[in-house]
Backbone as JSON Lines, residues from 0, in Angstrom:
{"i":0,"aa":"X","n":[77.92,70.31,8.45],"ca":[76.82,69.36,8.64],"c":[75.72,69.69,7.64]}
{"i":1,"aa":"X","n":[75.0,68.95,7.07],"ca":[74.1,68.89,6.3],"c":[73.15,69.48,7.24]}
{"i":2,"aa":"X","n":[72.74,70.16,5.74],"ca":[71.41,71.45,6.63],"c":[70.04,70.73,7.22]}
{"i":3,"aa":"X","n":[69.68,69.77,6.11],"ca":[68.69,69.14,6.56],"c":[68.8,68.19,7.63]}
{"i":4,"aa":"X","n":[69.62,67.82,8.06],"ca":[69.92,67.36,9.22],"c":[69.54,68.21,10.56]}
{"i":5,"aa":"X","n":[70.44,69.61,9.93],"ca":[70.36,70.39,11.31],"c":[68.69,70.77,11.61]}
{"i":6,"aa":"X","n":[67.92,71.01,10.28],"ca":[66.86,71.63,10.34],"c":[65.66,70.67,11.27]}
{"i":7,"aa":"X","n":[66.4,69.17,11.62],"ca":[65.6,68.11,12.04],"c":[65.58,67.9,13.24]}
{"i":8,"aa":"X","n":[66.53,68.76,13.98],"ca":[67.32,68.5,15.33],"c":[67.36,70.1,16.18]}
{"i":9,"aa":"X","n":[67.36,70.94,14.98],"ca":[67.57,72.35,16.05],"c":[66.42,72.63,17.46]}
{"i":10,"aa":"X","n":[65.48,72.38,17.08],"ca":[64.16,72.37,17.67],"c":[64.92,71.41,19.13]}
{"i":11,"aa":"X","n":[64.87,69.94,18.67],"ca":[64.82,68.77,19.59],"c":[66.05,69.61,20.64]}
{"i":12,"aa":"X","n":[67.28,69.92,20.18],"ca":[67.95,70.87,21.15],"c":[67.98,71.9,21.83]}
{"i":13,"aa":"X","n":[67.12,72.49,21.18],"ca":[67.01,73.55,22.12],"c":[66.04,73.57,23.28]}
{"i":14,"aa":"X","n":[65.18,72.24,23.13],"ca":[63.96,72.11,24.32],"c":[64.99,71.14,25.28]}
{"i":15,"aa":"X","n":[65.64,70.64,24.31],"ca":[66.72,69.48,25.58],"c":[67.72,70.74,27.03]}
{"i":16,"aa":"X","n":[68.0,71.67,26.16],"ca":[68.63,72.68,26.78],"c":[67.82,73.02,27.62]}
{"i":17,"aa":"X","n":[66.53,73.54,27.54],"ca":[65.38,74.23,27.9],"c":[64.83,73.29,29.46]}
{"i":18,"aa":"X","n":[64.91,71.91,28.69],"ca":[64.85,70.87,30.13],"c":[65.59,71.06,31.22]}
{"i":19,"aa":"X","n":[67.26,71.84,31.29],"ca":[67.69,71.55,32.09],"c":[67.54,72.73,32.55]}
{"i":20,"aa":"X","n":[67.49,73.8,32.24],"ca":[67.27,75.08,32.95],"c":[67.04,76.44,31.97]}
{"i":21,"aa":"X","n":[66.71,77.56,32.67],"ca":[66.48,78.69,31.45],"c":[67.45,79.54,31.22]}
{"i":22,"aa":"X","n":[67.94,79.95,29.69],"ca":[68.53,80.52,28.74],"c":[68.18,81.43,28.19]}
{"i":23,"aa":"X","n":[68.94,82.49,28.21],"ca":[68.78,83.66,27.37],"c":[69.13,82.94,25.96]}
{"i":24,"aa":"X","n":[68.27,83.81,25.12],"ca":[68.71,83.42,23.57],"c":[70.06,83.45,23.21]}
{"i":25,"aa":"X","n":[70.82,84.48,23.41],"ca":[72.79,84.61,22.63],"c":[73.03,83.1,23.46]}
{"i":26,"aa":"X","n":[72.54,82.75,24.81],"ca":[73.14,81.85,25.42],"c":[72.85,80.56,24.91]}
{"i":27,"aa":"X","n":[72.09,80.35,24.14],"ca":[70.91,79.11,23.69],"c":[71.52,78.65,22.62]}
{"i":28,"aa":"X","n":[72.13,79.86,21.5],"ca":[72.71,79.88,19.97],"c":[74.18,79.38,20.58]}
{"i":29,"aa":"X","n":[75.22,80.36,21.23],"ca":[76.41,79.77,21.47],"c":[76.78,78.55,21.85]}
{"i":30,"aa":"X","n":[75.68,77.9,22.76],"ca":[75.97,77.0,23.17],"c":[75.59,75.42,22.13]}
{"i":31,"aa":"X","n":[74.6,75.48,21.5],"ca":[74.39,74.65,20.04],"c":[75.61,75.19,19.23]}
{"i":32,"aa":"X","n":[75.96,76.43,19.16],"ca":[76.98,76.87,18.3],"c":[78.57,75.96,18.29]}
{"i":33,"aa":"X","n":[78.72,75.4,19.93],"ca":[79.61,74.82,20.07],"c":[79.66,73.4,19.37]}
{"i":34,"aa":"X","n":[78.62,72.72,18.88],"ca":[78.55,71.5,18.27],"c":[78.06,71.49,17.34]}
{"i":35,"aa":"X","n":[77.25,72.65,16.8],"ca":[76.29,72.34,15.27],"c":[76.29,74.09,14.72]}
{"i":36,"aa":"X","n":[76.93,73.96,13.96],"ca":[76.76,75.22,13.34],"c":[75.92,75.92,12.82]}
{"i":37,"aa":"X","n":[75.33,77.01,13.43],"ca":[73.73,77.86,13.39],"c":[74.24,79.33,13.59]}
{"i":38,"aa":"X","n":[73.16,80.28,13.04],"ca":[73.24,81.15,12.99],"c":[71.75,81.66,14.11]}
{"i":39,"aa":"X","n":[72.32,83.21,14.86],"ca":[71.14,83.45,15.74],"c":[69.69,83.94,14.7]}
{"i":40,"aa":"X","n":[70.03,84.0,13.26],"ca":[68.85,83.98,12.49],"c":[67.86,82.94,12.25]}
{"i":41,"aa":"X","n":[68.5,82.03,12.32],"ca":[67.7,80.43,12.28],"c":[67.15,80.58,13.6]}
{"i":42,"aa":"X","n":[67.89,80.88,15.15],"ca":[67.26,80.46,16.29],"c":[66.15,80.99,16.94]}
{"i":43,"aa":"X","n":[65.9,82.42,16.53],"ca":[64.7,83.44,17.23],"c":[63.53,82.98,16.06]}
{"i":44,"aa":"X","n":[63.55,82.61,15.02],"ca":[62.13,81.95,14.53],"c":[61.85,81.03,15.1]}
{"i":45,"aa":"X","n":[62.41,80.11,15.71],"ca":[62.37,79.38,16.13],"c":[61.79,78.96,17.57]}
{"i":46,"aa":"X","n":[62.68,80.08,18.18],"ca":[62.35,80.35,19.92],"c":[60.43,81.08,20.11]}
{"i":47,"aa":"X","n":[60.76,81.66,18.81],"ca":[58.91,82.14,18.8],"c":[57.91,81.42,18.53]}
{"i":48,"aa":"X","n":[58.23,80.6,17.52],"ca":[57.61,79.54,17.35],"c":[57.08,78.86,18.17]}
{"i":49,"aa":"X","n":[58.28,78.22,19.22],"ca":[57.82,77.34,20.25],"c":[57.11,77.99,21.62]}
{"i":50,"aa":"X","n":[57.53,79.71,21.25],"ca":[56.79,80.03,22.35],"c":[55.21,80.51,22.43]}
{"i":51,"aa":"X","n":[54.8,80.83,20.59],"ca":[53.37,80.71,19.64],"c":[53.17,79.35,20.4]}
{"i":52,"aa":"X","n":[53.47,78.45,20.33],"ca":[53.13,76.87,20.15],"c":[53.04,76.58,21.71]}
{"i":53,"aa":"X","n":[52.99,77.36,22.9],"ca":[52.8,76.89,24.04],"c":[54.01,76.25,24.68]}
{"i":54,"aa":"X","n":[54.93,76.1,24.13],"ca":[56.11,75.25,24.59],"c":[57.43,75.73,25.57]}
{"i":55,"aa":"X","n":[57.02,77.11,25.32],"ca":[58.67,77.74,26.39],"c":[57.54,79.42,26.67]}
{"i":56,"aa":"X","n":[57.72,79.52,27.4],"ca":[57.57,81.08,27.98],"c":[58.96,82.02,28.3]}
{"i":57,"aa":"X","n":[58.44,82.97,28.41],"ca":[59.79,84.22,28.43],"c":[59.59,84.8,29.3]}
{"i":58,"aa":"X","n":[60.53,85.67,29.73],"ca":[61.12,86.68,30.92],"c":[61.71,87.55,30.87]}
{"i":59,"aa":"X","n":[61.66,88.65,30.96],"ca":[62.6,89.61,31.01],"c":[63.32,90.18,32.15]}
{"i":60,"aa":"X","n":[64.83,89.7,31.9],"ca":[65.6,90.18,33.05],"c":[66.38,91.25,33.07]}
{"i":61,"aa":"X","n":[66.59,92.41,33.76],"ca":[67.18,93.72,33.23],"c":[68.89,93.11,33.52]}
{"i":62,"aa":"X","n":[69.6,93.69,32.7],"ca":[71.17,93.47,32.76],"c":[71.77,94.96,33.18]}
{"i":63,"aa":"X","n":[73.18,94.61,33.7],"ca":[73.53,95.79,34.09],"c":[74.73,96.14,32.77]}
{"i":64,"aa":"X","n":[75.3,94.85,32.26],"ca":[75.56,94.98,30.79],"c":[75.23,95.15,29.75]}
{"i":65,"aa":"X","n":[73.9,95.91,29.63],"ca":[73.14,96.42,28.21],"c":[71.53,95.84,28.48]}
{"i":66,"aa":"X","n":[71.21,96.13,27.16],"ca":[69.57,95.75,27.24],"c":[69.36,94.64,28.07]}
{"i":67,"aa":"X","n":[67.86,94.92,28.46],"ca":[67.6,93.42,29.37],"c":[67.39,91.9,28.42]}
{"i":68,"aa":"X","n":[67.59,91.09,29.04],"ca":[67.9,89.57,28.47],"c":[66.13,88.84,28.45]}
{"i":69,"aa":"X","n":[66.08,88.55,27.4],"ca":[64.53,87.57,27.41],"c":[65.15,86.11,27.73]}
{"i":70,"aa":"X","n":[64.88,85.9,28.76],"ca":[64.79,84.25,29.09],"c":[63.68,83.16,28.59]}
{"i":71,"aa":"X","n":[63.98,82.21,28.37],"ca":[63.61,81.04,28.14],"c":[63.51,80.27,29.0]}
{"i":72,"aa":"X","n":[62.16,79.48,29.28],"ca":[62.02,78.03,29.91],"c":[60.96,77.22,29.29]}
{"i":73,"aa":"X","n":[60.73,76.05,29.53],"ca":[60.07,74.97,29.17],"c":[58.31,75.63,29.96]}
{"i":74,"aa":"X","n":[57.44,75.52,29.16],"ca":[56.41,75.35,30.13],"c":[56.39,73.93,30.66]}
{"i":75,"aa":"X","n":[54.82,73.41,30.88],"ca":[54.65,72.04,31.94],"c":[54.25,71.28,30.3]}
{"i":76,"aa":"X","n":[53.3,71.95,29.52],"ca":[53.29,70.84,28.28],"c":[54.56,70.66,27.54]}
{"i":77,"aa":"X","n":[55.53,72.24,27.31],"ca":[57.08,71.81,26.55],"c":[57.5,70.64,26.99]}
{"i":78,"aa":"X","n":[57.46,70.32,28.89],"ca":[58.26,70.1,29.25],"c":[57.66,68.25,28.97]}
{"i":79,"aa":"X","n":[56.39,67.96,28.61],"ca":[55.79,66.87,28.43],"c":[55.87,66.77,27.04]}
{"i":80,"aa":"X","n":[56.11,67.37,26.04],"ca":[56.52,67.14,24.56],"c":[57.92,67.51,24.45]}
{"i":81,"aa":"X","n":[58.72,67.61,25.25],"ca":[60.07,67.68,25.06],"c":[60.61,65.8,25.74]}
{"i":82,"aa":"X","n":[59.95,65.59,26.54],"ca":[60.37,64.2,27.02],"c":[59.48,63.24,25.51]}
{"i":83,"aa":"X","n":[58.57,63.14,25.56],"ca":[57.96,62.56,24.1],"c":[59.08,62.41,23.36]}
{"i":84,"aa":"X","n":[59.46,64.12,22.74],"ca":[60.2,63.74,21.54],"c":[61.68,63.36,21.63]}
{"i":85,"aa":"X","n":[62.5,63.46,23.0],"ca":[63.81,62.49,23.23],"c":[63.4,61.59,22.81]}
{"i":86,"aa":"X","n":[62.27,61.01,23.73],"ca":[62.39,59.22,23.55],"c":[61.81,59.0,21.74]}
{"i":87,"aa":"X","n":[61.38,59.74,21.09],"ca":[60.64,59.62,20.08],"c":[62.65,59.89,19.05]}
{"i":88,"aa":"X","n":[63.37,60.58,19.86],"ca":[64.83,60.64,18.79],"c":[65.33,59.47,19.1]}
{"i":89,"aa":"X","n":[65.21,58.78,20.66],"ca":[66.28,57.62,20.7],"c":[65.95,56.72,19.42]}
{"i":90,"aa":"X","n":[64.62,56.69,19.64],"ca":[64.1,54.92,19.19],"c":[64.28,55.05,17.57]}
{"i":91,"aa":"X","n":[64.38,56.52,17.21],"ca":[64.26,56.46,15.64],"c":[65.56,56.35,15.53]}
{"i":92,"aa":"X","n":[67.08,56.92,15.92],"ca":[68.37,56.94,15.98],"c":[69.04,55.79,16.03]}
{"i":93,"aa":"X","n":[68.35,55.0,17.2],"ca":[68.26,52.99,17.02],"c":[68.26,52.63,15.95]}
{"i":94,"aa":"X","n":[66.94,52.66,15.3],"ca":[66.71,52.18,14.27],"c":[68.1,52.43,13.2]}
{"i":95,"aa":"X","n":[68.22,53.8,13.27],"ca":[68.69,54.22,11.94],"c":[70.4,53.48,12.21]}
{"i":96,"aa":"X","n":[71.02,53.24,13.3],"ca":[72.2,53.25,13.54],"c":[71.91,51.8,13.01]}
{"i":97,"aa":"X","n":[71.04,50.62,13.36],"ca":[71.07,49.51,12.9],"c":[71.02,49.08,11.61]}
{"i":98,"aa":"X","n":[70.26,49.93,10.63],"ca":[70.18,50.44,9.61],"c":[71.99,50.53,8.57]}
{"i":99,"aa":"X","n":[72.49,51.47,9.22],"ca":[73.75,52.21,8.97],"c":[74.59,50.82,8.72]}
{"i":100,"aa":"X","n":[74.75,50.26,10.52],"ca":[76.33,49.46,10.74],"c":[75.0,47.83,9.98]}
{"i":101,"aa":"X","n":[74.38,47.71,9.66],"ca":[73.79,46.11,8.99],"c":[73.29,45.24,10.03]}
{"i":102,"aa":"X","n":[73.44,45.63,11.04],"ca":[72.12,44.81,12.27],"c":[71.4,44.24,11.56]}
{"i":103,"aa":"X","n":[70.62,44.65,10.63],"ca":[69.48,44.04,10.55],"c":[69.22,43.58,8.95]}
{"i":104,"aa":"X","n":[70.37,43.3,8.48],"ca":[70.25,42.41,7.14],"c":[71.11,41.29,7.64]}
């Protein structure tokens, strides 16, 4: 997949994830990993970012399988700029698909 693509969307997924419940980071990467190919180097700038930016808070949960796990969730504004920017991907994705198949010539 084209990088700049991914670089447009990694964000929008991982708060979509984030909507439905909280994720440890390895769990956050594998699971985008299954449809868009990323590396966990791209994803922890990222996860900090949004968590600098007010958007996800963390947790630390101790494991009995190795170091403890930092969790991820949406705060209450993520969780109000994560609904924004779905509807802000449908309507542009509309567009663009009409765009694509000639809707609109």
């Amino acid at each position: 997949m084209n990088t700049q693509f991914k670089k447009g969307v990694l964000e929008l997924c991982v708060l979509a994830l984030l909507s439905r419940k909280e994720y440890y980071g390895y769990e956050i990467v594998s699971l985008i990993s299954e449809t868009i190919e990323i590396s966990e180097g791209t994803m922890y700038p990222l996860l900090k970012r949004l968590k600098d930016d007010g958007l996800v808070s963390t947790r630390l949960v101790e494991s009995s399988q190795g170091p403890s796990r930092k969790y991820y969730s949406l705060t209450a504004s993520g969780q109000e700029y994560t609904k924004i920017k779905i509807d802000e991907w449908f309507d542009f994705t509309d567009h663009v698909d009409e765009l694509l198949k000639g809707d609109t010539l």
